[in-house]
VMD Tcl script that builds the backbone (N, CA, C; Angstrom):
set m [mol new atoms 414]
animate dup $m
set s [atomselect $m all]
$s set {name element resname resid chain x y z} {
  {N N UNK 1 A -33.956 -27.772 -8.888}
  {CA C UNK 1 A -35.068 -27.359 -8.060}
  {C C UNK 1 A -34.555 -27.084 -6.654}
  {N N UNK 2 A -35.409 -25.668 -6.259}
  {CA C UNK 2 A -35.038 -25.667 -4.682}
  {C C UNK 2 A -36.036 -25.554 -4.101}
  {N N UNK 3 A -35.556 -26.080 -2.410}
  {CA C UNK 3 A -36.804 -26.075 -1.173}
  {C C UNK 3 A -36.544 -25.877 -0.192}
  {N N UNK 4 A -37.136 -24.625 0.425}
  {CA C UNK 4 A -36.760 -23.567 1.137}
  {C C UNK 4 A -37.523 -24.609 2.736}
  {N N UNK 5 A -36.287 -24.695 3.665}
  {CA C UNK 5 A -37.328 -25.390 4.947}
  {C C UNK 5 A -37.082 -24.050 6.017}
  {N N UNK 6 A -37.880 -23.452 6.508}
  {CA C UNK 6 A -38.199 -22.632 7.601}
  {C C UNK 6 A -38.384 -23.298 8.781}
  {N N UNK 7 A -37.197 -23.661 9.539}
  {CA C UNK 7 A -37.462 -24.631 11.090}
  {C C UNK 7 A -36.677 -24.455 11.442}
  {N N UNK 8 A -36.740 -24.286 13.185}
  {CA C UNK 8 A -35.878 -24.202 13.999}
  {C C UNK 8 A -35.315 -25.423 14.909}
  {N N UNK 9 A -35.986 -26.110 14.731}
  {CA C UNK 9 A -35.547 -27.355 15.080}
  {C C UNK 9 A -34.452 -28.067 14.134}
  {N N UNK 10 A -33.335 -28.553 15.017}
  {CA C UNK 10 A -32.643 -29.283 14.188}
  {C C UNK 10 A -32.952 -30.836 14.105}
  {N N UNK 11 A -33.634 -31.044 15.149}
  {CA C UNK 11 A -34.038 -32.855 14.965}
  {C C UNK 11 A -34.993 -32.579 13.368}
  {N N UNK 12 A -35.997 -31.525 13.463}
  {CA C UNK 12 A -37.151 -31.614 12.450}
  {C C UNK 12 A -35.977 -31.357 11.254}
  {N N UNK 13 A -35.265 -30.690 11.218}
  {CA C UNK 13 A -34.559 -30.313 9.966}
  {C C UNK 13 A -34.161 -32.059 9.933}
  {N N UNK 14 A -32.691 -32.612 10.707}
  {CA C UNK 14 A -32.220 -33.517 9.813}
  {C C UNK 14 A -33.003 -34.715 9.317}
  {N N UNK 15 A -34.448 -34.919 10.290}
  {CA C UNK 15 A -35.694 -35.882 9.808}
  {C C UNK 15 A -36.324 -35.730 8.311}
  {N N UNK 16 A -36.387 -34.161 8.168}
  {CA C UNK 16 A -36.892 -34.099 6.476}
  {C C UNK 16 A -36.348 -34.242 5.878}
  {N N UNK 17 A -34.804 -33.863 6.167}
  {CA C UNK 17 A -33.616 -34.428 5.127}
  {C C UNK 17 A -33.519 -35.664 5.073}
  {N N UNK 18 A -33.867 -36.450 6.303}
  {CA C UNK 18 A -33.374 -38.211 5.830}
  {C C UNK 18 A -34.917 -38.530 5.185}
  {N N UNK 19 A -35.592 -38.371 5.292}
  {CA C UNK 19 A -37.192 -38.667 4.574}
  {C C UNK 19 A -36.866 -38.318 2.944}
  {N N UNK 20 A -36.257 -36.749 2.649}
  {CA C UNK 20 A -36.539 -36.363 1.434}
  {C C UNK 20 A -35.071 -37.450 0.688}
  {N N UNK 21 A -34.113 -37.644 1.471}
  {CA C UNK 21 A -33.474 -39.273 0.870}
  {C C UNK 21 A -33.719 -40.045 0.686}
  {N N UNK 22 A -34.427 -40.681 1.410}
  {CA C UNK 22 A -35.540 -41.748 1.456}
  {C C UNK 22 A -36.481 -42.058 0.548}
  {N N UNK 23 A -37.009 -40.930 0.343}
  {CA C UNK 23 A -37.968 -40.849 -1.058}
  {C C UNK 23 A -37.477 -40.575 -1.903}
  {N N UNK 24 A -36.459 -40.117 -1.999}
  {CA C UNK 24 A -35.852 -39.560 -3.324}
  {C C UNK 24 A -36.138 -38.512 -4.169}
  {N N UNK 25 A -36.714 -37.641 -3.472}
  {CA C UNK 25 A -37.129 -36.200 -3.529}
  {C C UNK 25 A -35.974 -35.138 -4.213}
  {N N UNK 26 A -35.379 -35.162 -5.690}
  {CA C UNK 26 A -34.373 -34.414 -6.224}
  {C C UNK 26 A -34.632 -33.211 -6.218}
  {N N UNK 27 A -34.080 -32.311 -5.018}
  {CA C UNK 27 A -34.149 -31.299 -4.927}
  {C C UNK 27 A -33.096 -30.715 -3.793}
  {N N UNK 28 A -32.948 -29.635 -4.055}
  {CA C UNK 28 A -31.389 -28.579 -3.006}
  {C C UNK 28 A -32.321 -27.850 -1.587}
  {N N UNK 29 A -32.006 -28.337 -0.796}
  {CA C UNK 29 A -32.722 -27.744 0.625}
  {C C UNK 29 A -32.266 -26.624 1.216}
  {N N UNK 30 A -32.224 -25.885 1.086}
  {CA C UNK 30 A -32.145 -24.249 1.665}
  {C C UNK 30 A -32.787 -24.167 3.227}
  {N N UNK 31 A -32.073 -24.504 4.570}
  {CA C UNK 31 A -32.631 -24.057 5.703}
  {C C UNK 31 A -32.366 -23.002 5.977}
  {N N UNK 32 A -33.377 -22.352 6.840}
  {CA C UNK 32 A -33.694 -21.220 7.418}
  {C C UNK 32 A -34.259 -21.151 8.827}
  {N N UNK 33 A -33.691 -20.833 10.148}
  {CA C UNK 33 A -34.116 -21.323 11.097}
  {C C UNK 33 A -34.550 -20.397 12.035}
  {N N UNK 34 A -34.612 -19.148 11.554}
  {CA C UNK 34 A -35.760 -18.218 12.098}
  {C C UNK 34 A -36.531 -17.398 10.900}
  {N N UNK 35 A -37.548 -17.050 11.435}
  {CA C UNK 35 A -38.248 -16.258 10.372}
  {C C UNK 35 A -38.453 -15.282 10.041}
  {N N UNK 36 A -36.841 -14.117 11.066}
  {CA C UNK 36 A -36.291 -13.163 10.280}
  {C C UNK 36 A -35.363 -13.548 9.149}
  {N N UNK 37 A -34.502 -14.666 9.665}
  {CA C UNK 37 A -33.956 -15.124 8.739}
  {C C UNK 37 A -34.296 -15.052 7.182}
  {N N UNK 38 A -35.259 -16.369 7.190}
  {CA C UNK 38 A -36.205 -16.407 5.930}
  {C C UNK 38 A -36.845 -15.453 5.166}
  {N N UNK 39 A -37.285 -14.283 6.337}
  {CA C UNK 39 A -37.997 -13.378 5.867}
  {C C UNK 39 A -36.458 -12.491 4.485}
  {N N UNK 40 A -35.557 -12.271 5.227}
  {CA C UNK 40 A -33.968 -11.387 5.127}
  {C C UNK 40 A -33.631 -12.573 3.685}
  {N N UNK 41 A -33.637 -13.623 3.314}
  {CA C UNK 41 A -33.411 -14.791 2.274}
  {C C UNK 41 A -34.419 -14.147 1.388}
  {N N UNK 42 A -35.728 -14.453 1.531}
  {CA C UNK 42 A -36.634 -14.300 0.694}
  {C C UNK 42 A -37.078 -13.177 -0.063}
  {N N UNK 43 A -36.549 -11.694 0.636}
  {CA C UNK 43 A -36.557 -10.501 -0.015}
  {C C UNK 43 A -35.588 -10.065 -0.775}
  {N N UNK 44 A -34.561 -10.612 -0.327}
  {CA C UNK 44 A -32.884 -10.602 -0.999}
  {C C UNK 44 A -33.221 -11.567 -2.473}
  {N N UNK 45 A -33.921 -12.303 -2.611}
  {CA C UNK 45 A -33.949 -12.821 -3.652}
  {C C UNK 45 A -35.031 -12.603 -4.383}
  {N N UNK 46 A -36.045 -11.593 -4.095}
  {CA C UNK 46 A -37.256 -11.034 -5.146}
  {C C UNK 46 A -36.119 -9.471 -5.331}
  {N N UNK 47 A -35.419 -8.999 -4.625}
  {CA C UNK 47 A -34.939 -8.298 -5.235}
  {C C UNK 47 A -34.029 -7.949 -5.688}
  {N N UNK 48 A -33.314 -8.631 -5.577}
  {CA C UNK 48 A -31.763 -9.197 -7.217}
  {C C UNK 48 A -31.852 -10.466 -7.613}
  {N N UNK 49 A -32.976 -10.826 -7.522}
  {CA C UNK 49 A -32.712 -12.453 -8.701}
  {C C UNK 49 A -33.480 -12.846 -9.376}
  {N N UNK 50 A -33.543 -13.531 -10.556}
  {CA C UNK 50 A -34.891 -13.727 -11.648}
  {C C UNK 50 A -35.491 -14.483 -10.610}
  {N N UNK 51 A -36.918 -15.063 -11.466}
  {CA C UNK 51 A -38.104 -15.637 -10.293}
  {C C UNK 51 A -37.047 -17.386 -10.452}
  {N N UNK 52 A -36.588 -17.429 -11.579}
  {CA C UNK 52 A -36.130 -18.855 -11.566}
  {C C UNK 52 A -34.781 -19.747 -10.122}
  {N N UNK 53 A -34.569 -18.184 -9.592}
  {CA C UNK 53 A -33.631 -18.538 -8.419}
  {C C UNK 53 A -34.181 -18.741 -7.162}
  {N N UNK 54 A -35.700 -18.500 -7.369}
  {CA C UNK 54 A -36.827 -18.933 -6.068}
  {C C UNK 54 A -36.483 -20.115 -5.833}
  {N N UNK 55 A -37.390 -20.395 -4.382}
  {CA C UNK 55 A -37.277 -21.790 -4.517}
  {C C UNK 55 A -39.079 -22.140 -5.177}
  {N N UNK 56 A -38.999 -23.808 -5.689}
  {CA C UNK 56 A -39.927 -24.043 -5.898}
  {C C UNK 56 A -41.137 -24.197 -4.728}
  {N N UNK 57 A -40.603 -24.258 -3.725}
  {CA C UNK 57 A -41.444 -24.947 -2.474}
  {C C UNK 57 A -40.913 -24.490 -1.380}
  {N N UNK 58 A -42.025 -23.893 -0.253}
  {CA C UNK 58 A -41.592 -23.242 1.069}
  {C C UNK 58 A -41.995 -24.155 1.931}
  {N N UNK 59 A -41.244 -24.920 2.719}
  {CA C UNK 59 A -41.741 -26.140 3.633}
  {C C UNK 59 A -42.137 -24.819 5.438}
  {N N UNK 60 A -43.021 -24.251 6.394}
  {CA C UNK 60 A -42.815 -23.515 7.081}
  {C C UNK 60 A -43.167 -24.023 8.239}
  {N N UNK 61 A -42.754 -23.838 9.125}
  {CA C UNK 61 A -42.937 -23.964 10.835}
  {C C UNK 61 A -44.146 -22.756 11.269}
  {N N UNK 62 A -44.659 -22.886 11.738}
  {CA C UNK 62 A -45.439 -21.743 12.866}
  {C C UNK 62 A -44.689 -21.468 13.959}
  {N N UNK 63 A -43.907 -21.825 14.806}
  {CA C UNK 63 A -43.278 -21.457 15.697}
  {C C UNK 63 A -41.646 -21.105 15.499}
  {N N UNK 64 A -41.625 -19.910 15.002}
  {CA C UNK 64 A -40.028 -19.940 14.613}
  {C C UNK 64 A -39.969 -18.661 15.566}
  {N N UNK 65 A -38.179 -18.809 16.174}
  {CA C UNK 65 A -38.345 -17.105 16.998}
  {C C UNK 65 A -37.926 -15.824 15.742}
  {N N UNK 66 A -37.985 -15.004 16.700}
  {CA C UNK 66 A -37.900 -13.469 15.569}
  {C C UNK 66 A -39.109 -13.145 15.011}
  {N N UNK 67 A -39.392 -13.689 14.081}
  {CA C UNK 67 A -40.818 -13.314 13.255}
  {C C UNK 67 A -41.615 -14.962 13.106}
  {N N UNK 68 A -42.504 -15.022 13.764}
  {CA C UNK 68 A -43.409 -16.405 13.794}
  {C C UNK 68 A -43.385 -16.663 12.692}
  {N N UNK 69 A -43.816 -18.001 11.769}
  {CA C UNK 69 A -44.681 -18.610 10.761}
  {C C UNK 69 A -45.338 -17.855 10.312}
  {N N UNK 70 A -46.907 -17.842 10.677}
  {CA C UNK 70 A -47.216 -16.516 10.349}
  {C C UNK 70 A -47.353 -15.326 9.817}
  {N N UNK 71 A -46.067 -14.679 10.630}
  {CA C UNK 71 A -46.068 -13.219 9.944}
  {C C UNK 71 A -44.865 -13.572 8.675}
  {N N UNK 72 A -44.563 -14.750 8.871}
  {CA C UNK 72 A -43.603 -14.998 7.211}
  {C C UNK 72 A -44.287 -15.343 6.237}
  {N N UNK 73 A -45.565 -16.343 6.686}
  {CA C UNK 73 A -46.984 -16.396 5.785}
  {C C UNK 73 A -47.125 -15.099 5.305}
  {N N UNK 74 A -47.775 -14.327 5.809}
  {CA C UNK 74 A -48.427 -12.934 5.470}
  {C C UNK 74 A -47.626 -12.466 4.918}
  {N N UNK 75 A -45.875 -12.022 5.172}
  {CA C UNK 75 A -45.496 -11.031 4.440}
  {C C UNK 75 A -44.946 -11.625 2.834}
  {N N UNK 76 A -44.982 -13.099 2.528}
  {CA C UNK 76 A -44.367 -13.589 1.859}
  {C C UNK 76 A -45.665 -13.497 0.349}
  {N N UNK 77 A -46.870 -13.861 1.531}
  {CA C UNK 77 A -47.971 -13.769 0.497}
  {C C UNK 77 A -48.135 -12.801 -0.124}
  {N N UNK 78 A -48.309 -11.596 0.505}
  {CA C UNK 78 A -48.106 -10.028 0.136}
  {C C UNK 78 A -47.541 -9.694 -0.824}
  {N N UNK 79 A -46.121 -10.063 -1.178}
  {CA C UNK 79 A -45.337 -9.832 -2.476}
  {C C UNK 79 A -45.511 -10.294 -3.287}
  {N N UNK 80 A -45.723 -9.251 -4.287}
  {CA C UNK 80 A -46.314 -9.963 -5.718}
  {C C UNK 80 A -45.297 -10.464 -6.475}
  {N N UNK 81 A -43.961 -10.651 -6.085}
  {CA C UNK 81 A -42.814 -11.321 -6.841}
  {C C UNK 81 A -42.232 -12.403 -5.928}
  {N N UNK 82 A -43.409 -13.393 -4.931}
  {CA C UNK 82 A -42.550 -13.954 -4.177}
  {C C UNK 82 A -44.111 -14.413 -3.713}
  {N N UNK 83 A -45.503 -14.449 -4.190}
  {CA C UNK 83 A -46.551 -14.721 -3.532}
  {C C UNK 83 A -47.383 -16.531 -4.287}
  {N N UNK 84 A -46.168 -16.213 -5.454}
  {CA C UNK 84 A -46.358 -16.927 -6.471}
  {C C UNK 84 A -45.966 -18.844 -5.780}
  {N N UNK 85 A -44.947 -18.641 -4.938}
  {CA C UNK 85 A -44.504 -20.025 -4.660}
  {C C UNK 85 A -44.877 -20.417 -3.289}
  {N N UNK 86 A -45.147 -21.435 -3.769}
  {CA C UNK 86 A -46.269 -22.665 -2.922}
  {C C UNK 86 A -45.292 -22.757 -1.696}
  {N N UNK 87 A -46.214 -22.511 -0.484}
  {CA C UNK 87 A -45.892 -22.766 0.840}
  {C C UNK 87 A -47.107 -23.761 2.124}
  {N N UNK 88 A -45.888 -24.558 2.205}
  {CA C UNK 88 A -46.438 -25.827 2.710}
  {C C UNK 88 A -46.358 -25.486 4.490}
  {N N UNK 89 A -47.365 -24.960 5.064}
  {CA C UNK 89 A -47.339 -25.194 6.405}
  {C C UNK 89 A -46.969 -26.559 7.105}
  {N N UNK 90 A -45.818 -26.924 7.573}
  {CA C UNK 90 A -46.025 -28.055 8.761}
  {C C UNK 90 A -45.538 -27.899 10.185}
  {N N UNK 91 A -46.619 -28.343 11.029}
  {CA C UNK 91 A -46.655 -27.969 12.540}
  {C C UNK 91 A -47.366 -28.559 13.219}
  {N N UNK 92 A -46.925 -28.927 14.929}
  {CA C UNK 92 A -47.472 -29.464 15.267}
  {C C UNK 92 A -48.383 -29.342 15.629}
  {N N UNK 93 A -48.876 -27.771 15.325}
  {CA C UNK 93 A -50.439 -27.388 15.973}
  {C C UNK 93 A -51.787 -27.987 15.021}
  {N N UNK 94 A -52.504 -28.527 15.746}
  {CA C UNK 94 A -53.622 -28.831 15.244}
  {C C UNK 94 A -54.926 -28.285 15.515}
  {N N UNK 95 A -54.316 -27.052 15.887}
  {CA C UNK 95 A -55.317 -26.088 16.197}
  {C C UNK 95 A -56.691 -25.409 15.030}
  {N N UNK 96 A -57.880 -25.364 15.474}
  {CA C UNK 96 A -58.465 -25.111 13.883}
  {C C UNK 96 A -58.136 -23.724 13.701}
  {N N UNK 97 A -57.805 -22.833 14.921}
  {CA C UNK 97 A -57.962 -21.284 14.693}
  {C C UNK 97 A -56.570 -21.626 13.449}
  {N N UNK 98 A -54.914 -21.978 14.010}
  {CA C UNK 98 A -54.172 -22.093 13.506}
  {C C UNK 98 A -54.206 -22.433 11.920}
  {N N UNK 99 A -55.150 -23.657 11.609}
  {CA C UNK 99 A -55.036 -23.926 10.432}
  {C C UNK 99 A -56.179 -22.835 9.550}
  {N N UNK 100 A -56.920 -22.713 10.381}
  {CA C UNK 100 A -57.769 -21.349 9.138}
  {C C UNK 100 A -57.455 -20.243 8.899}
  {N N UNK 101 A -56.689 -19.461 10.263}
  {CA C UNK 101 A -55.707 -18.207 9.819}
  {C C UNK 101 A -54.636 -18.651 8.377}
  {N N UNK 102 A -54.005 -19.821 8.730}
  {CA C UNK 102 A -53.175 -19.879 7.314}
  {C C UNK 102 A -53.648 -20.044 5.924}
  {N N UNK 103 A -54.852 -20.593 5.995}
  {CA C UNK 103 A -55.050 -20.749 4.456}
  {C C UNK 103 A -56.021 -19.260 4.202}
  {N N UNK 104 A -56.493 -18.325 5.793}
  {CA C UNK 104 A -57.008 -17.045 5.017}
  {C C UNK 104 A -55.695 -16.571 5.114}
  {N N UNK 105 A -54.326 -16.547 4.882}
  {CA C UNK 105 A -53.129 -16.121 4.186}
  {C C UNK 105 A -52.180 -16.254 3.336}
  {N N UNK 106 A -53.124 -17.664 2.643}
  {CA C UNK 106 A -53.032 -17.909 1.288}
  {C C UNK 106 A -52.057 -19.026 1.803}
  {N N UNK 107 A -51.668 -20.008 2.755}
  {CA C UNK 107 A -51.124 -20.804 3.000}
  {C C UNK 107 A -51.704 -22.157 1.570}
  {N N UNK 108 A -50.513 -22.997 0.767}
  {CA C UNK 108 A -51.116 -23.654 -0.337}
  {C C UNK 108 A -51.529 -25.275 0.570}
  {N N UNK 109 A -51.187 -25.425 1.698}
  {CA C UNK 109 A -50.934 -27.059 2.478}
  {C C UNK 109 A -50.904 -26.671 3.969}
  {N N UNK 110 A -51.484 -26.961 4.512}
  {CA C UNK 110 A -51.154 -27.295 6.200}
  {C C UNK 110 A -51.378 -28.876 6.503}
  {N N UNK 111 A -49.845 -28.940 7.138}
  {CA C UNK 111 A -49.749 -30.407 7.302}
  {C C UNK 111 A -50.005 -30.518 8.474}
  {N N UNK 112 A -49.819 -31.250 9.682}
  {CA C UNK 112 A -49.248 -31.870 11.075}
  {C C UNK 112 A -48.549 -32.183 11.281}
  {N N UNK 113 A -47.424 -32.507 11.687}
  {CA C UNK 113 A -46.426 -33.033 11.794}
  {C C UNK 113 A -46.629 -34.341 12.697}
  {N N UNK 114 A -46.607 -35.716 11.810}
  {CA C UNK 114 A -46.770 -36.296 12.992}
  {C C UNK 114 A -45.912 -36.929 13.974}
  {N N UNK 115 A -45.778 -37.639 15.007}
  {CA C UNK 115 A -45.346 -37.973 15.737}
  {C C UNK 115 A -44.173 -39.431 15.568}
  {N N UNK 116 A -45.089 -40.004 14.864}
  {CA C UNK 116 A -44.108 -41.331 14.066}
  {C C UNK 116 A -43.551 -41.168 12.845}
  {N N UNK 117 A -42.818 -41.922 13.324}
  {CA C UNK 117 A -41.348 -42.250 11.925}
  {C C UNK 117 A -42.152 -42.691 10.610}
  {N N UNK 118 A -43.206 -43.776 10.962}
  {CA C UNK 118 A -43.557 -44.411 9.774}
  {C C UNK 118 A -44.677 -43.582 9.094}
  {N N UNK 119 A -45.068 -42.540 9.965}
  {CA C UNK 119 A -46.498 -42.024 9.728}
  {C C UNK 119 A -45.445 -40.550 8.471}
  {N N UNK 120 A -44.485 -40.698 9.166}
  {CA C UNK 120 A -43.891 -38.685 8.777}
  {C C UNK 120 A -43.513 -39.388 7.440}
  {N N UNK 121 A -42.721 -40.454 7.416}
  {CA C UNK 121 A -42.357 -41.344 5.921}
  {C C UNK 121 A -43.418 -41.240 4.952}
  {N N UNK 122 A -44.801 -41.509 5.016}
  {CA C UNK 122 A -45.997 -41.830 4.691}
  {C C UNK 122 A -46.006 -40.314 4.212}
  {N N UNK 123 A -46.400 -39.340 4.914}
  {CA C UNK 123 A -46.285 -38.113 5.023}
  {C C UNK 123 A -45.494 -37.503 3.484}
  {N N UNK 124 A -44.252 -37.468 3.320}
  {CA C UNK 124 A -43.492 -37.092 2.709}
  {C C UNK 124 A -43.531 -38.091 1.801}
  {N N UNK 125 A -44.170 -39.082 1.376}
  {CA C UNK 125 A -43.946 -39.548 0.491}
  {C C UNK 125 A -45.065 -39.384 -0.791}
  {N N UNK 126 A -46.268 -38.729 0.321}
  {CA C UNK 126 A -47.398 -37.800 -0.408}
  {C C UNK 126 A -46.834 -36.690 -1.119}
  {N N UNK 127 A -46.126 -35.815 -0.072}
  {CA C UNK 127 A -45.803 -35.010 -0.584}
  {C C UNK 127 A -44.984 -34.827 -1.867}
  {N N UNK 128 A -44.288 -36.304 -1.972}
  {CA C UNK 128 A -42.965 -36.467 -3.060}
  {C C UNK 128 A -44.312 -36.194 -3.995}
  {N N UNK 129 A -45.032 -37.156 -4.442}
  {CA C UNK 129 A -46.339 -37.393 -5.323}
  {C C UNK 129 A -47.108 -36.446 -5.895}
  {N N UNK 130 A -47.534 -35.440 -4.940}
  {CA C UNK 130 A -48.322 -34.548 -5.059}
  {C C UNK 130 A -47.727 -33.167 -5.926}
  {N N UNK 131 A -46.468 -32.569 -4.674}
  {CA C UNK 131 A -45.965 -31.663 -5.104}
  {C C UNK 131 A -44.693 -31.485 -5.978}
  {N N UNK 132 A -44.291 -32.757 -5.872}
  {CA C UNK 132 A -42.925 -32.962 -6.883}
  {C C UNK 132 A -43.083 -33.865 -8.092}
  {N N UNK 133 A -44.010 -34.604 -8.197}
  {CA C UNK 133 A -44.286 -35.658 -9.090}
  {C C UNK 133 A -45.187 -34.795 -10.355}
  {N N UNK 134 A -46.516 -34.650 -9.287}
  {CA C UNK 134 A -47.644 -34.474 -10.292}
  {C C UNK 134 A -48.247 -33.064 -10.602}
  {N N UNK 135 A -47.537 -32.185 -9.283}
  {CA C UNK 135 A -47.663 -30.126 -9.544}
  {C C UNK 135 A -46.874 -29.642 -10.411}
  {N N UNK 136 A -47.103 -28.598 -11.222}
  {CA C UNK 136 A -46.428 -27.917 -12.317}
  {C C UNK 136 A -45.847 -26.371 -10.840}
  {N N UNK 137 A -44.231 -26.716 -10.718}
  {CA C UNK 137 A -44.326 -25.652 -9.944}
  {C C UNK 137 A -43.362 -24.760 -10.370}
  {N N UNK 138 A -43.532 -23.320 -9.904}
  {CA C UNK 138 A -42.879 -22.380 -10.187}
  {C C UNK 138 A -41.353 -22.720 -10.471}
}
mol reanalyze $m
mol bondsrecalc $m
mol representation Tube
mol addrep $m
């Protein structure tokens, strides 16, 4: 299984990595730290690779430079060979405009990111449950 993290932060990157250890989350992490980047990853692989070389899970930032969150939401949703896998908004905006633009772009999760260690643990350990335990995913 793979899981695509879209962040530009490197504190947020090596935190999900020690969390997804922590929980024991068996899966290959693919970062991506802008969202041309991701965008340039994600088309390269709807168009030379079966769907099985996707990743199962898009972890995404809203604030990435090059192409925002966002417009990697939208264009990712758009493709009908790449609209299929579940993308998990997390950010620190807790904005409502923020969180209702994403799910009218087919966003599958908007998280928060929170602020504590024990709370983000808590956090990801839902997520182990939810989306790795008990979802049938692509």
């Amino acid at each position: 299984m793979k899981t695509l993290l879209i962040e530009d932060n490197p504190a947020d990157v090596e935190l999900l990595k020690i969390a997804f250890e922590q929980t024991q989350i068996d899966t290959d992490i693919i970062v991506k730290t802008d969202g041309q980047e991701a965008i340039d990853y994600l088309f390269e692989l709807a168009e030379n690779q079966p769907e099985s070389e996707f990743p199962s899970l898009i972890f995404l930032d809203l604030n990435l430079p090059k192409k925002s969150g966002k417009e990697v939401l939208r264009l990712v949703k758009k493709d009908e060979k790449l609209r299929g896998v579940p993308i998990i908004v997390m950010s620190t905006s807790d904005f409502r405009e923020d969180v209702e633009l994403c799910y009218k772009l087919y966003a599958n999760s908007y998280l928060v990111k929170p602020s504590d260690f024990s709370m983000f643990m808590d956090m990801v350990g839902s997520i182990k449950e939810f989306w790795y335990n008990k979802s049938v995913l692509p």
